[in-house]
NUGULUM-915111 format. One record per residue: x, y, z of N, C-alpha, C in turn; residue in one letter. Coordinates in steps of 0.2 Angstrom, whole numbers, plus 5000, padded with zeros to 4 digits. Layout:
N
XYZXYZXYZA/...
***
This chain:
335
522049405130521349425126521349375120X/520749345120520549305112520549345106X/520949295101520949325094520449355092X/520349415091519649415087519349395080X/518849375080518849325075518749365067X/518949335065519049355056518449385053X/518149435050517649455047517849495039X/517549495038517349525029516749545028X/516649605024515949625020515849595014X/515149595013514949555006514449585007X/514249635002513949675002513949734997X/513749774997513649824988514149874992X/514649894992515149944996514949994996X/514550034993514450104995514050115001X/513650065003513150055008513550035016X/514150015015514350015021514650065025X/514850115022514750195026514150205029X/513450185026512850225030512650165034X/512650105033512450055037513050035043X/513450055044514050055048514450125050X/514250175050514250255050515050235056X/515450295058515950275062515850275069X/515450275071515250255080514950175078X/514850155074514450085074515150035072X/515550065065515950035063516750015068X/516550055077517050045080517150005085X/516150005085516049935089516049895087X/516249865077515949795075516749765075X/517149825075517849825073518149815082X/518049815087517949805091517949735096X/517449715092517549635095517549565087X/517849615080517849555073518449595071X/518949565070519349605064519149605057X/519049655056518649675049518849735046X/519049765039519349805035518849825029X/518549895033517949925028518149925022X/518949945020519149935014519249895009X/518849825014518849765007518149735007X/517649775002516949735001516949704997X/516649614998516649594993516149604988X/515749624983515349634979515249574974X/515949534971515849514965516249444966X/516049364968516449304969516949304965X/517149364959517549324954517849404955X/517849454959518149514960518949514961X/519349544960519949564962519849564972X/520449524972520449504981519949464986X/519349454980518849414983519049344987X/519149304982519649234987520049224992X/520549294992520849294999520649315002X/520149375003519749385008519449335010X/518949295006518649225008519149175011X/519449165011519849125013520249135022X/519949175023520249195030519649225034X/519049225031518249245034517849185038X/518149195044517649185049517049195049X/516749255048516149275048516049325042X/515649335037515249385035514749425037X/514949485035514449535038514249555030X/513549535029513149545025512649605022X/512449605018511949685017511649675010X/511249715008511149745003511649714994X/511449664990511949654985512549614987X/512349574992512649524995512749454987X/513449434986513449384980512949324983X/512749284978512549224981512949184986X/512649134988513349094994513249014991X/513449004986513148914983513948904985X/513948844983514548784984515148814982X/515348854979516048864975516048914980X/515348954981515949054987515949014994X/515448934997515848935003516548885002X/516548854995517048804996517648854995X/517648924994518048974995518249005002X/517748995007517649025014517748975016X/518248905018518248875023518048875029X/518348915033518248945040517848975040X/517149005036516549025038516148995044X/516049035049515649005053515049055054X/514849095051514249145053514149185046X/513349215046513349245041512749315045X/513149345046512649415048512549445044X/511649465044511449505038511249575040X/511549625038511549685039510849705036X/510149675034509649705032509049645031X/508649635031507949575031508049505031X/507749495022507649415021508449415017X/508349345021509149305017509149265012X/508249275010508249205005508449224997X/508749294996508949304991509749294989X/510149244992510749244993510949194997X/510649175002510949085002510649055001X/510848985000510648914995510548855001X/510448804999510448755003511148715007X/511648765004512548745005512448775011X/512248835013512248875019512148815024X/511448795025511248765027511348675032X/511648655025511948615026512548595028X/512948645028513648645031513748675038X/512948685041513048725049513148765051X/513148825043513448895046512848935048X/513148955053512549015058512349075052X/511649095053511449135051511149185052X/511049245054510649315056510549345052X/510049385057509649405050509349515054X/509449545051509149615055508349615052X/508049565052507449585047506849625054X/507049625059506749645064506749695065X/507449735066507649805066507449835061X/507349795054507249835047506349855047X/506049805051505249825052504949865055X/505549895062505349955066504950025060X/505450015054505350115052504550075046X/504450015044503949995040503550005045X/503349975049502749975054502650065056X/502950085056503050155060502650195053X/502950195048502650205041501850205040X/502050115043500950085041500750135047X/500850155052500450165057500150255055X/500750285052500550355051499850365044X/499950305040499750305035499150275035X/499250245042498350235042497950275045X/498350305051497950365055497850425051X/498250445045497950475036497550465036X/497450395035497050395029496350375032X/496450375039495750355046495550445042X/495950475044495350555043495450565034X/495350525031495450555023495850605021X/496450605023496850655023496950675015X/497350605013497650595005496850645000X/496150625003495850644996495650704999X/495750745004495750815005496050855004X/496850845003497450855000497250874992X/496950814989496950814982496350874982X/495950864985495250934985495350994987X/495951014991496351084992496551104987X/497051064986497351084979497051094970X/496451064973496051094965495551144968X/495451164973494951214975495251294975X/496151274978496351324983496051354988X/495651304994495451335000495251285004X/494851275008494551225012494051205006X/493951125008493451085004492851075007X/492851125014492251075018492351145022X/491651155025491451185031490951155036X/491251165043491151115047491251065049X/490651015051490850965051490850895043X/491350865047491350825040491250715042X/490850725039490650645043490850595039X/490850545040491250485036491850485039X/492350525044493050535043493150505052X/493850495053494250505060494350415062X/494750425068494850365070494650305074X/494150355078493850315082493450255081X/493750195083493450135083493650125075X/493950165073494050125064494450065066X/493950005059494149945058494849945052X/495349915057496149915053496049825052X/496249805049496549725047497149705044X/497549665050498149665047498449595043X/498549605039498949525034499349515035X/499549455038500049425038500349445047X/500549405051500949415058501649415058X/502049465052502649465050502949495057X/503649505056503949555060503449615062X/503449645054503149725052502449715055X/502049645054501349665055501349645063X/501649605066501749575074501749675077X/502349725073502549785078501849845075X/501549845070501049875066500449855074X/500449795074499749785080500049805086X/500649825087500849835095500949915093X/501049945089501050005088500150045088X/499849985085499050025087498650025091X/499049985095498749975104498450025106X/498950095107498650145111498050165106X/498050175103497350215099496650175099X/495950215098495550195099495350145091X/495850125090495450075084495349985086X/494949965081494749875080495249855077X/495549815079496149785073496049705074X/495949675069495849605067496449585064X/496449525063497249475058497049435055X/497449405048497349365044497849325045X/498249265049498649225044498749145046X/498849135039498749045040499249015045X/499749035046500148985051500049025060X/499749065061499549085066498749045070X/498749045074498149015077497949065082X/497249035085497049105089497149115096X/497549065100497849075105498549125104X/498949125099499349165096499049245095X/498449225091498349315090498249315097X/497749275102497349315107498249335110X/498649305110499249335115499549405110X/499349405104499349475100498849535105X/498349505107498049565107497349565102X/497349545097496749555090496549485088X/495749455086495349425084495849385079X/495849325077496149305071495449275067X/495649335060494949305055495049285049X/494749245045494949205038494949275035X/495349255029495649335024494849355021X/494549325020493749345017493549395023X/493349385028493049415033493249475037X/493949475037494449535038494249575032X/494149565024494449585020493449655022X/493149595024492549615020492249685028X/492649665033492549715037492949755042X/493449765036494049835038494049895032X/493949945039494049995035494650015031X/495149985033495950005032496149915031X/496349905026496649845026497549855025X/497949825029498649825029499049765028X/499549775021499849715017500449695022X/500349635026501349635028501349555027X/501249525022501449455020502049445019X/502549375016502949375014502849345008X/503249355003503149364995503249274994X/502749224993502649174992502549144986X/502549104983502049064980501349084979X/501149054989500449064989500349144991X/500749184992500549264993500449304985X/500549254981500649294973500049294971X/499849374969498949414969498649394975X/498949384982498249374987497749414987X/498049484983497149524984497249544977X/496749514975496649524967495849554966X/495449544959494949554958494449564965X/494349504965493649444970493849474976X/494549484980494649514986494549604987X/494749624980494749684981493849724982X/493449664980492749664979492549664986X/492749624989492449634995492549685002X/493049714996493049785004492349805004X/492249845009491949885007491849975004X/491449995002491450075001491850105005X/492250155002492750195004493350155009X/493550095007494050065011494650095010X/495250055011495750105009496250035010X/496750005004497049955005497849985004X/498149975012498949985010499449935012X/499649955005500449885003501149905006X/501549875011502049925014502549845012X/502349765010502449715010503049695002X/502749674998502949664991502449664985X/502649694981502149734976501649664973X/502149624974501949544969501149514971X/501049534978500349524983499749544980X/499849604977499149654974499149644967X/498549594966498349634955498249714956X/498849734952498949794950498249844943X/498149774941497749794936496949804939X/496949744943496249744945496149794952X/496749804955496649874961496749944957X/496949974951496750014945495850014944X/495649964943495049954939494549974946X/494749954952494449964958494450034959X/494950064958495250144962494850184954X/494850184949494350214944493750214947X/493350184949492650164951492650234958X/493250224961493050284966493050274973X/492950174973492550164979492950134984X/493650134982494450104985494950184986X/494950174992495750204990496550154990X/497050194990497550134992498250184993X/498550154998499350204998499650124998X/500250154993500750094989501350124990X/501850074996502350094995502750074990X/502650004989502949934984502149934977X/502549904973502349884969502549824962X/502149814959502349744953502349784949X/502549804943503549794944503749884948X/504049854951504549904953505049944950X/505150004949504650044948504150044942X/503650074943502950054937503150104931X/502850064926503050104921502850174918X/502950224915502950284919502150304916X/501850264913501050244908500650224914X/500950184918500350144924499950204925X/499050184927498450224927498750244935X/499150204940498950214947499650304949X/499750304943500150384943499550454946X/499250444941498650464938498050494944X/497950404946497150434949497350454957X/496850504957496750524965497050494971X/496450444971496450414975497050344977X/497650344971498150324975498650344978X/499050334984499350374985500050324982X/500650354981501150324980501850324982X/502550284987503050334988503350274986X/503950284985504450254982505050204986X/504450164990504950104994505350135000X/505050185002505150225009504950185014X/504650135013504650145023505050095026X/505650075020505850005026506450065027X/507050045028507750075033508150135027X/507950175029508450225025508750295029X/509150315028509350375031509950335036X/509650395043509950385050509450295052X/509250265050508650195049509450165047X/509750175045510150125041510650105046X/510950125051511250135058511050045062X/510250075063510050045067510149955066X/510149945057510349865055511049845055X/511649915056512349905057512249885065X/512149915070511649905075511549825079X/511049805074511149745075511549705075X/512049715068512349665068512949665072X/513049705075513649725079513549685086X/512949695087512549645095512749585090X/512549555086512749505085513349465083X/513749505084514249495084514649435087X/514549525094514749515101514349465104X/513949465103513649375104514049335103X/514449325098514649275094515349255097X/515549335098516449315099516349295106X/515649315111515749305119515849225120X/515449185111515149125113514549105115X/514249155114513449165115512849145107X/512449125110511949115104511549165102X/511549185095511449245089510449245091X/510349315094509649305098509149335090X/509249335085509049345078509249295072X/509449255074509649175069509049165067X/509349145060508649115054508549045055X/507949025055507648965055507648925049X/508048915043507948895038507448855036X/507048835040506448775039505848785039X/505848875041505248895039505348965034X/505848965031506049025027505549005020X/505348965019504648955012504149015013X/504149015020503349035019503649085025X/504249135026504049185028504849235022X/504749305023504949355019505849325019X/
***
């Protein structure tokens, strides 16, 4: 039988118990020799460098150190970097890159519980749920007798931003329901949506004819405020705009100044800054709803990107090629 190849954690240690639970952790231990007892957290940590020095593969996560020229010229024998959770762009450098070393990424598995989120939260907020909640509770009883019009899902116009992971499984998740769903994104073309399923329309057009607008861009350059004043203008009356993406995407001030007026609503899982100060107006008003960066992997969600990485492993040791490996050449302009 082949040696099994060398692994190490680098990663925030208390998250490897929930991201590698013990039926995951004996599969990854299985086919890497790897010691949940030595995470590295800190390049300059006690046991850091000998750990590195004998790591074939990193198994990544959450508070992973940088990886620039001194932590690989520390990891000689690095040949892989598997990331236990999304974007890698916050911890490897162009060293990674340039020295050949494999790289994956669970950004795909971490999309299932986002998309799963957008999807409840639209079909909320199709029947106006959040602002009849808020009208229970100041009435104490029903807010309505009979029927109530303006409200429900049928044929409601959804638009989705960006053809990320989240937004690609967001449109395949609204397939079965009676709704419209349109796309916004500049590196998709309309052959690509038409094999989506949904019309591909310039962000103005989408913005100006969805009842439900849903945020899944990746945090760019050009994504910083994409929907600001002038965009939030053109929803229309009782739209409803939800951010499930990075808070950095939405003027906070000018979707406040929208949501005062009456004529917007919005559900925000993320926001600019993170968490908002405890003064922000978007506490306050009605009509935002707000949850605290719930919808990507938490819980028994945390499994499924140890999960991952384990399949990628066992790719790895068969000699197989990583079916989730990063393309560093388009990492600019995705999450």
């Amino acid at each position: 039988m082949p040696e099994r190849l060398q692994a190490v954690f680098a990663m925030t240690a208390r998250n490897v118990p929930h991201v590698f639970p013990p039926e995951v952790l004996a599969r990854l231990r299985a086919c890497v020799a790897i010691d949940p007892a030595v995470v590295v957290e800190d390049l300059a940590g006690p046991g850091a460098r000998e750990a590195l020095a004998r790591a074939e593969v990193l198994v990544t996560g959450w508070g992973c150190p940088t990886l620039d020229a001194a932590a690989l010229d520390a990891a000689p024998a690095l040949r892989a970097v598997l990331h236990a959770a999304g974007s890698v762009k916050g911890f490897t450098t162009p060293e990674v890159w340039k020295r050949g070393i494999l790289v994956s990424s669970a950004a795909a598995a971490n999309a299932l519980p986002v998309a799963e989120y957008t999807l409840a939260m639209i079909l909320l907020a199709g029947k106006d749920v959040f602002a009849f909640r808020e009208l229970m509770r100041a009435r104490r009883g029903h807010p309505y007798g009979g029927v109530v019009p303006g409200i429900g899902n049928f044929q409601r116009r959804v638009g989705v931003v960006g053809a990320s992971h989240v937004g690609r499984r967001v449109i395949e998740l609204l397939r079965p329901h009676d709704l419209a769903v349109g796309l916004t994104d500049p590196y998709v073309d309309s052959a690509a949506a038409a094999r989506l399923g949904v019309p591909l329309l310039p962000l103005d057009e989408l913005l100006r004819t969805s009842d439900i607008v849903t945020v899944h861009a990746p945090e760019t350059p050009r994504t910083h405020r994409m929907v600001g004043a002038r965009e939030l203008a053109l929803m229309p009356d009782g739209a409803v705009l939800i951010n499930t993406a990075r808070g950095s995407l939405v003027d906070h001030d000018a979707l406040a100044a929208e949501l005062r007026t009456g004529r917007l609503a919005a559900v925000l899982d993320v926001t600019d800054p993170e968490p908002l100060p405890a003064d922000s107006p978007l506490f306050d008003l009605p009509n935002a709803f707000l949850t605290p960066h719930l919808a990507g992997s938490q819980g028994n969600e945390l499994a499924r990107l140890g999960l991952t990485v384990v399949a990628e492993a066992e790719r790895l040791a068969a000699g197989e090629g990583l079916r989730y490996g990063v393309d560093h050449t388009v990492l600019e302009r995705t999450a």
